[in-house]
mmCIF entry with sequence, helices, sheets and N, C-alpha, C, O atoms, coordinates in Angstrom:
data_MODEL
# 
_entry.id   MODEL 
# 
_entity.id                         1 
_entity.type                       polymer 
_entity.pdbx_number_of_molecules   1 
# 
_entity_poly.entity_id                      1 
_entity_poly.type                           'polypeptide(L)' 
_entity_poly.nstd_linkage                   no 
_entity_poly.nstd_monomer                   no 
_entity_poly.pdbx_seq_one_letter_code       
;(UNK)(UNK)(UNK)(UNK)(UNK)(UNK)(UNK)(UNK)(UNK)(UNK)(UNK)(UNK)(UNK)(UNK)(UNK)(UNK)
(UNK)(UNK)(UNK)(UNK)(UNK)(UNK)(UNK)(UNK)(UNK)(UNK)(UNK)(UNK)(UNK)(UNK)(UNK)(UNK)
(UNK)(UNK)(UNK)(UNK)(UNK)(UNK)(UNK)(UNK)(UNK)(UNK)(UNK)(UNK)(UNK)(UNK)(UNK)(UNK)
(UNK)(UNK)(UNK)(UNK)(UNK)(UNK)(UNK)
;
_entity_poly.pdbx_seq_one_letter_code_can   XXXXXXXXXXXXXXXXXXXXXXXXXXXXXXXXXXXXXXXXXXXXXXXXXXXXXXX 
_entity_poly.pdbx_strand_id                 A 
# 
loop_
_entity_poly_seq.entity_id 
_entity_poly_seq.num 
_entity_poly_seq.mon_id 
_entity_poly_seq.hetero 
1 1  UNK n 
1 2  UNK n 
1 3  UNK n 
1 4  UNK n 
1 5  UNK n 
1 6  UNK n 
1 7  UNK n 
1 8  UNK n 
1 9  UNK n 
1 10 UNK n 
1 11 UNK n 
1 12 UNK n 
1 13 UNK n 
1 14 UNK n 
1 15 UNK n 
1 16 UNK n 
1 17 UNK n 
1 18 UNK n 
1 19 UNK n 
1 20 UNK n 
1 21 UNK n 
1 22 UNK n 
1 23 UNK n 
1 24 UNK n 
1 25 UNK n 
1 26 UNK n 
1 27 UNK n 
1 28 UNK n 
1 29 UNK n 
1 30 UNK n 
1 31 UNK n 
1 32 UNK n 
1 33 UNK n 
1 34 UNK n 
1 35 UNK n 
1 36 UNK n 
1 37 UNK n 
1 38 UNK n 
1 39 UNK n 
1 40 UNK n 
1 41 UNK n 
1 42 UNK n 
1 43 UNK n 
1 44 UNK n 
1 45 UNK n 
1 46 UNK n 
1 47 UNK n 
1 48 UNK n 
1 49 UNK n 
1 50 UNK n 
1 51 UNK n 
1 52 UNK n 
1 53 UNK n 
1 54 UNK n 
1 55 UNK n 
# 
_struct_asym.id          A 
_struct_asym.entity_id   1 
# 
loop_
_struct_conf.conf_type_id 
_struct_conf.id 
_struct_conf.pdbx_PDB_helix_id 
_struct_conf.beg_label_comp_id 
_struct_conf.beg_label_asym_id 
_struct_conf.beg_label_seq_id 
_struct_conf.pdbx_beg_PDB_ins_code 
_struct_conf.end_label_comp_id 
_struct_conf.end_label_asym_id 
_struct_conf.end_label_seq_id 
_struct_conf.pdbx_end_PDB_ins_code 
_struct_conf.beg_auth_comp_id 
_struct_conf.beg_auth_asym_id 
_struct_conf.beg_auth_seq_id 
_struct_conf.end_auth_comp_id 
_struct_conf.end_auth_asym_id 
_struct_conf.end_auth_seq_id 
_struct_conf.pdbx_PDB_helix_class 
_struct_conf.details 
_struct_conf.pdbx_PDB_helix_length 
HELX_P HELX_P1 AA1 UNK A 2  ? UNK A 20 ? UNK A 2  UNK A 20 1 ? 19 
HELX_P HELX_P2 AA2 UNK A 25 ? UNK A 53 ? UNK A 25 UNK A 53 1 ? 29 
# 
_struct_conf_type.id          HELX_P 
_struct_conf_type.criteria    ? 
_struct_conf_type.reference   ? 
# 
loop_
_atom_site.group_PDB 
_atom_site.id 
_atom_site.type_symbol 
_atom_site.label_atom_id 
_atom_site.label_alt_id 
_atom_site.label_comp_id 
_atom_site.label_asym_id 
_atom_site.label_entity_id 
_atom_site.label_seq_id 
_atom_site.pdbx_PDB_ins_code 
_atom_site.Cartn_x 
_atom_site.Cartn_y 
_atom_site.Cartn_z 
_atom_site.occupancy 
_atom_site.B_iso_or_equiv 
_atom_site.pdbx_formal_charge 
_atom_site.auth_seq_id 
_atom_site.auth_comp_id 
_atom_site.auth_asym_id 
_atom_site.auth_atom_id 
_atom_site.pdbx_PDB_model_num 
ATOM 1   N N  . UNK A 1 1  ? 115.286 84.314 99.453  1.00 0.00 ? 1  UNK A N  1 
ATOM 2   C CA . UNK A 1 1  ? 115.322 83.652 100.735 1.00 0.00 ? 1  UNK A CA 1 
ATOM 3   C C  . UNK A 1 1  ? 114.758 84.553 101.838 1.00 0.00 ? 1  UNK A C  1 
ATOM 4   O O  . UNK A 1 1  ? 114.089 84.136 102.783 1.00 0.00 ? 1  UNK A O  1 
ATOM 5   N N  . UNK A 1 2  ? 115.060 85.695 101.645 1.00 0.00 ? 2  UNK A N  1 
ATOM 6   C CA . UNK A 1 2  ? 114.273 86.805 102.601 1.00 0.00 ? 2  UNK A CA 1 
ATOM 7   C C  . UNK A 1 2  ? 113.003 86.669 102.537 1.00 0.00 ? 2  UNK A C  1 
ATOM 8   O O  . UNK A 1 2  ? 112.403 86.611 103.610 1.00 0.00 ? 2  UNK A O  1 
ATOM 9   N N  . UNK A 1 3  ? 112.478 86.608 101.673 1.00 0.00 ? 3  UNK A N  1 
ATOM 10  C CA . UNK A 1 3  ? 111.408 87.045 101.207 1.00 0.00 ? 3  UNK A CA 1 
ATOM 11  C C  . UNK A 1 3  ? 110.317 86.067 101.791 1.00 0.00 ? 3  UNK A C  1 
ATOM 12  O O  . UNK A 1 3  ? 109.130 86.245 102.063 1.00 0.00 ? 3  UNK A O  1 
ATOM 13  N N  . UNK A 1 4  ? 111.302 84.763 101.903 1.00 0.00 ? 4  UNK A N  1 
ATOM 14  C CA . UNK A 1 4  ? 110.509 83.291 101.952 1.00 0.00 ? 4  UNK A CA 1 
ATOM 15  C C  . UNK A 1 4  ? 110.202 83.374 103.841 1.00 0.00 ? 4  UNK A C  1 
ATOM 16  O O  . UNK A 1 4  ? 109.204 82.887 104.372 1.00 0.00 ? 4  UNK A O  1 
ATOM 17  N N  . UNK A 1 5  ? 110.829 83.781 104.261 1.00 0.00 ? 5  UNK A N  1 
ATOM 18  C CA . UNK A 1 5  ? 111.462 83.873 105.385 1.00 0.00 ? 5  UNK A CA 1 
ATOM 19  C C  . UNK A 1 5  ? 110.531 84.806 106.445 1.00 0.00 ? 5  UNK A C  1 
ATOM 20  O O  . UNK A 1 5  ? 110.321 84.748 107.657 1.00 0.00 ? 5  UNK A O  1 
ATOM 21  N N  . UNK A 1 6  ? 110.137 85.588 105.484 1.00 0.00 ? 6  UNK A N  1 
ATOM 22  C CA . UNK A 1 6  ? 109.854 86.874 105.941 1.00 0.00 ? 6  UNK A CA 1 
ATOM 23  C C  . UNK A 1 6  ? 108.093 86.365 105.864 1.00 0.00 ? 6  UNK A C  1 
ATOM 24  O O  . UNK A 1 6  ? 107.352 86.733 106.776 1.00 0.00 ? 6  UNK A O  1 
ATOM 25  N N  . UNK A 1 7  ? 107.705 85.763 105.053 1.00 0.00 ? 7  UNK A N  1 
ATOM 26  C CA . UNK A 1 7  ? 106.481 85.251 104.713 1.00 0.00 ? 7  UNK A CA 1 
ATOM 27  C C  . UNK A 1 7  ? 105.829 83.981 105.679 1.00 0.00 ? 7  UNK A C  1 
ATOM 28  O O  . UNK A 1 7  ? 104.665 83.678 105.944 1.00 0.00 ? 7  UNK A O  1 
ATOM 29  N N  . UNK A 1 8  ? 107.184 83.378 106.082 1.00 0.00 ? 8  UNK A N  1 
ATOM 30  C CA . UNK A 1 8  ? 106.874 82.307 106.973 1.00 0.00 ? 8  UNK A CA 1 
ATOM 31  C C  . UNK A 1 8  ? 106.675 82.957 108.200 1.00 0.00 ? 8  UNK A C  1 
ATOM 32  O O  . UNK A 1 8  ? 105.685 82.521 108.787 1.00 0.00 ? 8  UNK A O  1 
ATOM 33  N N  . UNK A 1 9  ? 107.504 84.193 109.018 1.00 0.00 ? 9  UNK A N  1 
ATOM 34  C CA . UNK A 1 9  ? 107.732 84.534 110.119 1.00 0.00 ? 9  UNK A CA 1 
ATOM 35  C C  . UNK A 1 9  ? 105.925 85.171 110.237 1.00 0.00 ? 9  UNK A C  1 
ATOM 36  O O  . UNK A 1 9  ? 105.214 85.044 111.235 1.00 0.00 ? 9  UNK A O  1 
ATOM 37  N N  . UNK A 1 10 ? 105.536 85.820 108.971 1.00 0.00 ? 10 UNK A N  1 
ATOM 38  C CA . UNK A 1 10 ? 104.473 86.565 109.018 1.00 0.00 ? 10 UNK A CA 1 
ATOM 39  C C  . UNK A 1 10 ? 103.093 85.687 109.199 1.00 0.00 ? 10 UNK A C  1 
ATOM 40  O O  . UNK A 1 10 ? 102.105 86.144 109.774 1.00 0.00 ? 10 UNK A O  1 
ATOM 41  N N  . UNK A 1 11 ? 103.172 84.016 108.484 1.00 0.00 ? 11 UNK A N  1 
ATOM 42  C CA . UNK A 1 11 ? 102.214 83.462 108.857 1.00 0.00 ? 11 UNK A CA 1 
ATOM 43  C C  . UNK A 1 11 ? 101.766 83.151 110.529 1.00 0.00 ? 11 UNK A C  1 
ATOM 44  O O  . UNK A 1 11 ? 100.750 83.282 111.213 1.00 0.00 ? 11 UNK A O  1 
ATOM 45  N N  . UNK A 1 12 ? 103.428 82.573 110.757 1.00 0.00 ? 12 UNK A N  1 
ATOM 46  C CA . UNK A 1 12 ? 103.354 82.652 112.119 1.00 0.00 ? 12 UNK A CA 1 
ATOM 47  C C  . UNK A 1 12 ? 102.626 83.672 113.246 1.00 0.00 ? 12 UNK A C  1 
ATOM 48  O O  . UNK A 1 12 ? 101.740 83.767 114.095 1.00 0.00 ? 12 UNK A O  1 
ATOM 49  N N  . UNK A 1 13 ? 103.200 84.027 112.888 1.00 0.00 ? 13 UNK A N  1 
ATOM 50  C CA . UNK A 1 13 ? 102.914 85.674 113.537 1.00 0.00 ? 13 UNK A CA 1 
ATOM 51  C C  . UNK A 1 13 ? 101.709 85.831 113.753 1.00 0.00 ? 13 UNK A C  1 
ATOM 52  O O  . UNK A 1 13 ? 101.210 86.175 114.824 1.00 0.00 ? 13 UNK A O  1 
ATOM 53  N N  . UNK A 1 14 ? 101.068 85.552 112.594 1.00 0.00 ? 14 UNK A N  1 
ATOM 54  C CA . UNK A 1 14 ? 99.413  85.973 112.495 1.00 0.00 ? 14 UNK A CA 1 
ATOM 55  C C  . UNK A 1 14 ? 98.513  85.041 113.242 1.00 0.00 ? 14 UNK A C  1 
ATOM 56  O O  . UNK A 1 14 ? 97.604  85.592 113.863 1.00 0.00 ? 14 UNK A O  1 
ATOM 57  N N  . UNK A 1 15 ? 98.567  84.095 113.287 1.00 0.00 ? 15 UNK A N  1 
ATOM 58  C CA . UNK A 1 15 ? 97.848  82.913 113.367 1.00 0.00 ? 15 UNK A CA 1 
ATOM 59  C C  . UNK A 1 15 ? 97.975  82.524 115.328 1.00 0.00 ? 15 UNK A C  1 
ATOM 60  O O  . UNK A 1 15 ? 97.046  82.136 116.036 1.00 0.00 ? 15 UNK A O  1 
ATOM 61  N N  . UNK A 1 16 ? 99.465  82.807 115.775 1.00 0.00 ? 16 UNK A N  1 
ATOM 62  C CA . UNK A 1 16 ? 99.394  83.425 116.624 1.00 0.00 ? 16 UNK A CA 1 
ATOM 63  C C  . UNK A 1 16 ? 98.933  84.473 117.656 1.00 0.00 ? 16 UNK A C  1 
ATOM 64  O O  . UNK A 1 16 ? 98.793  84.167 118.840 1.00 0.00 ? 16 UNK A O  1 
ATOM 65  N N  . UNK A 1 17 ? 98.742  85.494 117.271 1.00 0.00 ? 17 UNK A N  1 
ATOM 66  C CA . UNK A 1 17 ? 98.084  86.668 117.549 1.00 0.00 ? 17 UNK A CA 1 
ATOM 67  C C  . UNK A 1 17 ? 96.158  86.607 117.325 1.00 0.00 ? 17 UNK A C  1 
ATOM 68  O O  . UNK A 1 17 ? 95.303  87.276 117.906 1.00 0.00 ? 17 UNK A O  1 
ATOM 69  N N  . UNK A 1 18 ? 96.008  85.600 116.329 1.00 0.00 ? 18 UNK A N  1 
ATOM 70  C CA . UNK A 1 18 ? 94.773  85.356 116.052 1.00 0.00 ? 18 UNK A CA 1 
ATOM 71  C C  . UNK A 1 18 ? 94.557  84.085 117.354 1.00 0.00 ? 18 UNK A C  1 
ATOM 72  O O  . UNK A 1 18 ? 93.504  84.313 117.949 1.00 0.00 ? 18 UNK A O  1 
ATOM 73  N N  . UNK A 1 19 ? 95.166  83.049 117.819 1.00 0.00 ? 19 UNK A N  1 
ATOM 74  C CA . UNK A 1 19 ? 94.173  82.002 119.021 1.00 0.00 ? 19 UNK A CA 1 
ATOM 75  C C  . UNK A 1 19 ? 94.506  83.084 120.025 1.00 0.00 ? 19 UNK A C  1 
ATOM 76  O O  . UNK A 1 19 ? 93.585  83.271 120.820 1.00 0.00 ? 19 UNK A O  1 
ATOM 77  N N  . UNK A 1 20 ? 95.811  84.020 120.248 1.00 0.00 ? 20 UNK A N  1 
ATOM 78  C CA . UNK A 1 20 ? 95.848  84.951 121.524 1.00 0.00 ? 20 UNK A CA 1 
ATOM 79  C C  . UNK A 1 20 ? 94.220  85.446 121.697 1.00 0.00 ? 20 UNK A C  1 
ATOM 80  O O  . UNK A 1 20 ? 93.582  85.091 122.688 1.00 0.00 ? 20 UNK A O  1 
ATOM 81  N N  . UNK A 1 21 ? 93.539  86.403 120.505 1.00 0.00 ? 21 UNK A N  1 
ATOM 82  C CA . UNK A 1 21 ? 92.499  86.609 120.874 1.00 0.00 ? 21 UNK A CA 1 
ATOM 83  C C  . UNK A 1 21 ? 91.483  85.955 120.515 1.00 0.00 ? 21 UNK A C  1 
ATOM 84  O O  . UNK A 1 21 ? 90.587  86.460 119.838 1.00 0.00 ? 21 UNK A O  1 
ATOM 85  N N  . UNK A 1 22 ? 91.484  84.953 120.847 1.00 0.00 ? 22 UNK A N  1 
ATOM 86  C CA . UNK A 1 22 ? 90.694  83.854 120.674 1.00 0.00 ? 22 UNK A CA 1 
ATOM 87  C C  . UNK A 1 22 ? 89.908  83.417 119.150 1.00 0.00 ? 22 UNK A C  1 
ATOM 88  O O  . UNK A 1 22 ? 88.872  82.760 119.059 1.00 0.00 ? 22 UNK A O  1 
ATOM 89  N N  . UNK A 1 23 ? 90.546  83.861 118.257 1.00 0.00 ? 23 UNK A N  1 
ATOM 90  C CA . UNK A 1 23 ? 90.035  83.709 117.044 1.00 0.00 ? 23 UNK A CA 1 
ATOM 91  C C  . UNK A 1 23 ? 89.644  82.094 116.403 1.00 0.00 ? 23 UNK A C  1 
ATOM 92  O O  . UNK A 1 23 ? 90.320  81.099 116.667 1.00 0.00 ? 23 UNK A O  1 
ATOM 93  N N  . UNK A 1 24 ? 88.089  82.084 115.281 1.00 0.00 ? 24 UNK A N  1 
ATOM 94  C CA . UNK A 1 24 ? 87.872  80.666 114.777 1.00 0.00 ? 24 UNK A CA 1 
ATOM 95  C C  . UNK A 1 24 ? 89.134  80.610 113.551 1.00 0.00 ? 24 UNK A C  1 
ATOM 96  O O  . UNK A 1 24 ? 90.018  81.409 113.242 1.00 0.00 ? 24 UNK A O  1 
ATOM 97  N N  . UNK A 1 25 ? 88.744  79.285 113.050 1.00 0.00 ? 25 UNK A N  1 
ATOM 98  C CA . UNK A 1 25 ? 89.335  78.980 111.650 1.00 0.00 ? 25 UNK A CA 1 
ATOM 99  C C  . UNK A 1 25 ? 89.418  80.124 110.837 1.00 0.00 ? 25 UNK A C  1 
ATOM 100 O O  . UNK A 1 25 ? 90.607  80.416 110.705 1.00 0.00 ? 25 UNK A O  1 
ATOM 101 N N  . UNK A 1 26 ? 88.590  80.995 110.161 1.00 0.00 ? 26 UNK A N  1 
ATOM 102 C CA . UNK A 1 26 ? 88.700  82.036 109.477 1.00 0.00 ? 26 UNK A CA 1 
ATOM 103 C C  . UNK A 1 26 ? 89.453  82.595 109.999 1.00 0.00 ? 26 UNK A C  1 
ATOM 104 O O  . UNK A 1 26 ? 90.500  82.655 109.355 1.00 0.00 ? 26 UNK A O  1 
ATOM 105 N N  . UNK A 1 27 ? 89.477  83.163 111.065 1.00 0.00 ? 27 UNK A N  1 
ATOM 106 C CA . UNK A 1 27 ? 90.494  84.423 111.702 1.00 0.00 ? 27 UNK A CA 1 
ATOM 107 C C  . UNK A 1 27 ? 91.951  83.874 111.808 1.00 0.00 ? 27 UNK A C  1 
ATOM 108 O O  . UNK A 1 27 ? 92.613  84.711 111.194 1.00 0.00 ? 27 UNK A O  1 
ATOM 109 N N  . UNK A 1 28 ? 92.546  83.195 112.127 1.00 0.00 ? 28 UNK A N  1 
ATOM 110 C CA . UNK A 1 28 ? 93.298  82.403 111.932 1.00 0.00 ? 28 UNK A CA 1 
ATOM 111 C C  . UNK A 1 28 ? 93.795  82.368 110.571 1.00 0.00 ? 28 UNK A C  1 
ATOM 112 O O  . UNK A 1 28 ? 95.021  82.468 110.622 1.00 0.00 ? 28 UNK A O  1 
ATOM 113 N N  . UNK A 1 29 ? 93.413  82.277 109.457 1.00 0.00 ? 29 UNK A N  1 
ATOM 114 C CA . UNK A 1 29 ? 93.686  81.989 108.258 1.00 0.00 ? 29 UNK A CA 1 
ATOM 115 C C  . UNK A 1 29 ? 93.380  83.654 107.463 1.00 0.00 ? 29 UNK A C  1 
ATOM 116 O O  . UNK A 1 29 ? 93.753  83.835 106.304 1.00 0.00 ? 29 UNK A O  1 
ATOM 117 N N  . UNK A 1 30 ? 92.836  84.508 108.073 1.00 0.00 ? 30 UNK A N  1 
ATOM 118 C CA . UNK A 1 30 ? 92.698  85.950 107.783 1.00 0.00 ? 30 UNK A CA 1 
ATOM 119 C C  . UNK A 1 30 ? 93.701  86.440 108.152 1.00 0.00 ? 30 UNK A C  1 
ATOM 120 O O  . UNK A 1 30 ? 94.434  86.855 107.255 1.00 0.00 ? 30 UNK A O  1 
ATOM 121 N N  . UNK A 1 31 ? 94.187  86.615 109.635 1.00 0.00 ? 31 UNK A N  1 
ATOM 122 C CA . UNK A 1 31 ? 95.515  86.994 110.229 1.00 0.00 ? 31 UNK A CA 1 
ATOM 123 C C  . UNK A 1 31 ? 96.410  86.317 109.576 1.00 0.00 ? 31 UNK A C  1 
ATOM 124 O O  . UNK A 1 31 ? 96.916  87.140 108.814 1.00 0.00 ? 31 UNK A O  1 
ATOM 125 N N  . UNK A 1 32 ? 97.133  84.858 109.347 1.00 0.00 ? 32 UNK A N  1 
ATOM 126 C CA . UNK A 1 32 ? 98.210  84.548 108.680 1.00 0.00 ? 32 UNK A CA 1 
ATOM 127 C C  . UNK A 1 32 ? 98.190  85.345 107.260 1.00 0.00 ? 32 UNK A C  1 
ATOM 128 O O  . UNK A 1 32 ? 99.156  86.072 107.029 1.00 0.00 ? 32 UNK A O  1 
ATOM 129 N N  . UNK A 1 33 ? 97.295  85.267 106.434 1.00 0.00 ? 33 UNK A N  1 
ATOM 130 C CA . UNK A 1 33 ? 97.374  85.804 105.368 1.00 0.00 ? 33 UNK A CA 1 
ATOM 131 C C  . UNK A 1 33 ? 97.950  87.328 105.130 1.00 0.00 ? 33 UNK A C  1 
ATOM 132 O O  . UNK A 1 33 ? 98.824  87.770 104.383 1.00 0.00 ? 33 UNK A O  1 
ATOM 133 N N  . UNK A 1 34 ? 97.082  87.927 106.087 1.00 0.00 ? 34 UNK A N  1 
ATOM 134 C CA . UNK A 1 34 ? 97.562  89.587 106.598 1.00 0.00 ? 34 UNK A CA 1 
ATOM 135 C C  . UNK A 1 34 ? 99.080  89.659 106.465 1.00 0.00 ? 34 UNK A C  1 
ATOM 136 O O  . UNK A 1 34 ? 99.758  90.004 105.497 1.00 0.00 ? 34 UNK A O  1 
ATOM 137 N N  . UNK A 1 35 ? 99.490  89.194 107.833 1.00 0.00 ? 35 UNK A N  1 
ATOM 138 C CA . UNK A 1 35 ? 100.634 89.153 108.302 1.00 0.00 ? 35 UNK A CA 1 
ATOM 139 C C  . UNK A 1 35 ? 101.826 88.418 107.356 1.00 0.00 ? 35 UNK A C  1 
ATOM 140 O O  . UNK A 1 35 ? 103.048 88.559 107.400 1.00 0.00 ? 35 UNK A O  1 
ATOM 141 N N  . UNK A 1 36 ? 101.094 87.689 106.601 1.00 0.00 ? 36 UNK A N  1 
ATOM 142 C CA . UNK A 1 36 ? 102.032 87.207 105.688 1.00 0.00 ? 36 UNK A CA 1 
ATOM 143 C C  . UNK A 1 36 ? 102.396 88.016 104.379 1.00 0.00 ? 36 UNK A C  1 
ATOM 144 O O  . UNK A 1 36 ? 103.511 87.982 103.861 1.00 0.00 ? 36 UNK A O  1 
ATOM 145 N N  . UNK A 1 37 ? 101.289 88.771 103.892 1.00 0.00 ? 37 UNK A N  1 
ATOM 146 C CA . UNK A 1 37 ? 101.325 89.677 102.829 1.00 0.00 ? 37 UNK A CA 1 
ATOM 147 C C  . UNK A 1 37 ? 102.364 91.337 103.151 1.00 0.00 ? 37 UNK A C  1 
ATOM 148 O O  . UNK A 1 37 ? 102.940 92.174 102.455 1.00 0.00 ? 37 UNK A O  1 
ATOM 149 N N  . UNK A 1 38 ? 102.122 91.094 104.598 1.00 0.00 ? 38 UNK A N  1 
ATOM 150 C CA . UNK A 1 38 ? 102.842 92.656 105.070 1.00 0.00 ? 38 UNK A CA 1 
ATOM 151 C C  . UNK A 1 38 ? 104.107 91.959 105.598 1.00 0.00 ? 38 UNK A C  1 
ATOM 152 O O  . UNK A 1 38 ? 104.992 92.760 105.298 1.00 0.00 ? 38 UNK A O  1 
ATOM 153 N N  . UNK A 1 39 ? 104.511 91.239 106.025 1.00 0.00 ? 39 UNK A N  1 
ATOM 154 C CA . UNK A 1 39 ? 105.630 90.488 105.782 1.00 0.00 ? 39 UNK A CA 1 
ATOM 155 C C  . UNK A 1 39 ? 106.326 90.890 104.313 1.00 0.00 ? 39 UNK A C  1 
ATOM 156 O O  . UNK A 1 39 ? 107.216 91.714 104.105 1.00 0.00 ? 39 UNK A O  1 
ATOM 157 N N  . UNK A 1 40 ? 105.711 90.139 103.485 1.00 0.00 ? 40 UNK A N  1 
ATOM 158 C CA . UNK A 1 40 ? 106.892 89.703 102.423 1.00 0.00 ? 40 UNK A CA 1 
ATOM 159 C C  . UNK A 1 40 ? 106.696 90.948 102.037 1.00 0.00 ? 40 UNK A C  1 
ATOM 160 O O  . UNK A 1 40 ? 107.898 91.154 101.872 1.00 0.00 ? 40 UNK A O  1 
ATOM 161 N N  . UNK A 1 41 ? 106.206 91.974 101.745 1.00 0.00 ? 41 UNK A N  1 
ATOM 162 C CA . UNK A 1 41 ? 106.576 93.333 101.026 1.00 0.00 ? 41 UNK A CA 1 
ATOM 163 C C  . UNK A 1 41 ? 107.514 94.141 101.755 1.00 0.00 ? 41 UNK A C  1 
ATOM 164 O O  . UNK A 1 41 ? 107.715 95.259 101.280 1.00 0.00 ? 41 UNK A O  1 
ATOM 165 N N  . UNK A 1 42 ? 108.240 93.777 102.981 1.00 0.00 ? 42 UNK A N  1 
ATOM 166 C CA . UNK A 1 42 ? 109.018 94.428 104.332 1.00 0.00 ? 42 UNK A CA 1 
ATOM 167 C C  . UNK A 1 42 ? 110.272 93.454 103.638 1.00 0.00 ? 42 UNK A C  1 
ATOM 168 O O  . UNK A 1 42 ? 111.431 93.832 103.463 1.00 0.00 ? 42 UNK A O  1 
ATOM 169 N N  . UNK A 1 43 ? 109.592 91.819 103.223 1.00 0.00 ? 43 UNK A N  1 
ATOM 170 C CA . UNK A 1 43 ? 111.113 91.114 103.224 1.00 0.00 ? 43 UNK A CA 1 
ATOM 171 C C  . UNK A 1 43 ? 111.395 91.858 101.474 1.00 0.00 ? 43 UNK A C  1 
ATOM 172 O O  . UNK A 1 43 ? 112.279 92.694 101.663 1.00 0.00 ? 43 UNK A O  1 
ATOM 173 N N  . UNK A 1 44 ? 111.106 91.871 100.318 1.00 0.00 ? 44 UNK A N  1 
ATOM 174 C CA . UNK A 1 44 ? 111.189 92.567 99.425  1.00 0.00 ? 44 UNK A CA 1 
ATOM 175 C C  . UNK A 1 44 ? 112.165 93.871 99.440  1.00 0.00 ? 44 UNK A C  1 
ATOM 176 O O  . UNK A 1 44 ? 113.241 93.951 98.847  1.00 0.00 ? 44 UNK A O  1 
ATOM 177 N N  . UNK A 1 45 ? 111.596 94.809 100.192 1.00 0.00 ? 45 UNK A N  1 
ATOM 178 C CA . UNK A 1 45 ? 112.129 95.826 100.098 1.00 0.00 ? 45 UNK A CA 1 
ATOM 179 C C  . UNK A 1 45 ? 113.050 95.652 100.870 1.00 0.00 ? 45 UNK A C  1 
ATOM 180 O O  . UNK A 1 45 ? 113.963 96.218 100.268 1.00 0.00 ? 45 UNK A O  1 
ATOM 181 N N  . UNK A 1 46 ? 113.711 95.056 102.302 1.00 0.00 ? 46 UNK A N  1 
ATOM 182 C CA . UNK A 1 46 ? 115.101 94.090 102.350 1.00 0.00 ? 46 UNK A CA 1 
ATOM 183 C C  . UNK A 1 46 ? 116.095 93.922 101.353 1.00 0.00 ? 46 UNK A C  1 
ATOM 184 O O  . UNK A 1 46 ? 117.281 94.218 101.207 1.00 0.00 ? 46 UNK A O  1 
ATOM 185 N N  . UNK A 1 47 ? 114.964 93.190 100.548 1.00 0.00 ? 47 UNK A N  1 
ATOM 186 C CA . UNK A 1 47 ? 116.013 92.160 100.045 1.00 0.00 ? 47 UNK A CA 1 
ATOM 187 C C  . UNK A 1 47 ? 116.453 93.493 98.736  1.00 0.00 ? 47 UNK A C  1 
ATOM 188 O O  . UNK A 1 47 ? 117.607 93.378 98.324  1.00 0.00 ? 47 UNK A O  1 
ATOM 189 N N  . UNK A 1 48 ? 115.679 94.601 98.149  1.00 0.00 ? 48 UNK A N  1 
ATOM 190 C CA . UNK A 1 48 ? 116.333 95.295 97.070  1.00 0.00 ? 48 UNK A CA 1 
ATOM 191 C C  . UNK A 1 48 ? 117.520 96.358 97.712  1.00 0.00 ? 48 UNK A C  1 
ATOM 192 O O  . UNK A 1 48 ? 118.473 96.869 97.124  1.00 0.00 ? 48 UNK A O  1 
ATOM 193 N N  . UNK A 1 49 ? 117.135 96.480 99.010  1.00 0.00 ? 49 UNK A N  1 
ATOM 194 C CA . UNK A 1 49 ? 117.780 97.141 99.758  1.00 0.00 ? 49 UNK A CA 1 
ATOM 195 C C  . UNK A 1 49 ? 119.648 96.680 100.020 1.00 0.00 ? 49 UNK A C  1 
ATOM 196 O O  . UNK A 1 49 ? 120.706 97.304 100.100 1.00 0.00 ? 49 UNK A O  1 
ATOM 197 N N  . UNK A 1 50 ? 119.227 95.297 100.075 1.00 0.00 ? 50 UNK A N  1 
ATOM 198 C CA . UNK A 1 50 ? 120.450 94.435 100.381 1.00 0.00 ? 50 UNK A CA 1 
ATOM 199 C C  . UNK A 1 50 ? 121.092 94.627 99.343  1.00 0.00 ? 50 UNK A C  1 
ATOM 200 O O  . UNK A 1 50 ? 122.179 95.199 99.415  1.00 0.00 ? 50 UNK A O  1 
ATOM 201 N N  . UNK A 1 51 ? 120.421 94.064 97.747  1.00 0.00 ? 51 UNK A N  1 
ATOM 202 C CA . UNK A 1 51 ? 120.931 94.079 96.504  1.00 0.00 ? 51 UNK A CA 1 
ATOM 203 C C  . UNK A 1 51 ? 121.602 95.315 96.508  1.00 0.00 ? 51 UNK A C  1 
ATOM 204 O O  . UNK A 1 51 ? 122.825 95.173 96.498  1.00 0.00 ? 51 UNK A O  1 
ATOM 205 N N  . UNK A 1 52 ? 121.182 96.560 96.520  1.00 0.00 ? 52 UNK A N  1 
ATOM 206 C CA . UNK A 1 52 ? 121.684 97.690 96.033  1.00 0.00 ? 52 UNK A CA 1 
ATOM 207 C C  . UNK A 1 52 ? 123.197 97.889 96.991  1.00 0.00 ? 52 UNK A C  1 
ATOM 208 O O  . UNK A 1 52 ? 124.329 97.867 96.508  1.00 0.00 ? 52 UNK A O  1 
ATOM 209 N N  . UNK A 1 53 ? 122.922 98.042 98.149  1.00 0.00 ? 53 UNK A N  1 
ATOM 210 C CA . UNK A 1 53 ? 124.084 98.344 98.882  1.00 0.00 ? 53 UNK A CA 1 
ATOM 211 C C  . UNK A 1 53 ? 125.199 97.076 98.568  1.00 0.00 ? 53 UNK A C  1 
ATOM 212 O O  . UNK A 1 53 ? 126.373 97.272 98.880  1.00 0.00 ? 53 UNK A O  1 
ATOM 213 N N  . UNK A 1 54 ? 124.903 96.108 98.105  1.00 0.00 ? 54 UNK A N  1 
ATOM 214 C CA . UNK A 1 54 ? 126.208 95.555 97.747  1.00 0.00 ? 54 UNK A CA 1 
ATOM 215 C C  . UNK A 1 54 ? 126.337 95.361 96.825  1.00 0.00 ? 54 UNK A C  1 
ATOM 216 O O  . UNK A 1 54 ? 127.127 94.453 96.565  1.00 0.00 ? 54 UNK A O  1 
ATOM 217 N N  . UNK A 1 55 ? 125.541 96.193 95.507  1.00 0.00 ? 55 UNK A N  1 
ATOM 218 C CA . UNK A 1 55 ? 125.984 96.049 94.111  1.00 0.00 ? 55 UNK A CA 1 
ATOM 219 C C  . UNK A 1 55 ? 126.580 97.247 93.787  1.00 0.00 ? 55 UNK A C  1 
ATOM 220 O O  . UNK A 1 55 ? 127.052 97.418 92.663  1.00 0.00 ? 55 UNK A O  1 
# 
C-alpha cells in the first residue's frame, strides 16, 4: 500500500512540476515516470523499514 501510494504521489508530483515549467506531452509523461520510479523505491524501502521495526 506504501508503495502504491508512494507511486501515485510521485506521478503527481511529476507531471505537475512538468506544466509548472511549461512542459509538452512527453515531458509530462517523462517527469511522472521519473518521479514515479524515485517514489516507489523511497516507498519500498519504507515499507521494509516498517516491516522490520515491527517484526
Amino acid at each position: 500500500m506504501i508503495v502504491i501510494g508512494a507511486v501515485l504521489l510521485g506521478i503527481l508530483l511529476g507531471v505537475y512540476n512538468a506544466r509548472k515549467r511549461g512542459g509538452n506531452t512527453a515531458d509530462l509523461l517523462q517527469y511522472g515516470a521519473v518521479y514515479a520510479i524515485a517514489f516507489g523505491i523511497v516507498g519500498v524501502i519504507a515499507t521494509i523499514v516498517i516491516h522490520r521495526m515491527l517484526a
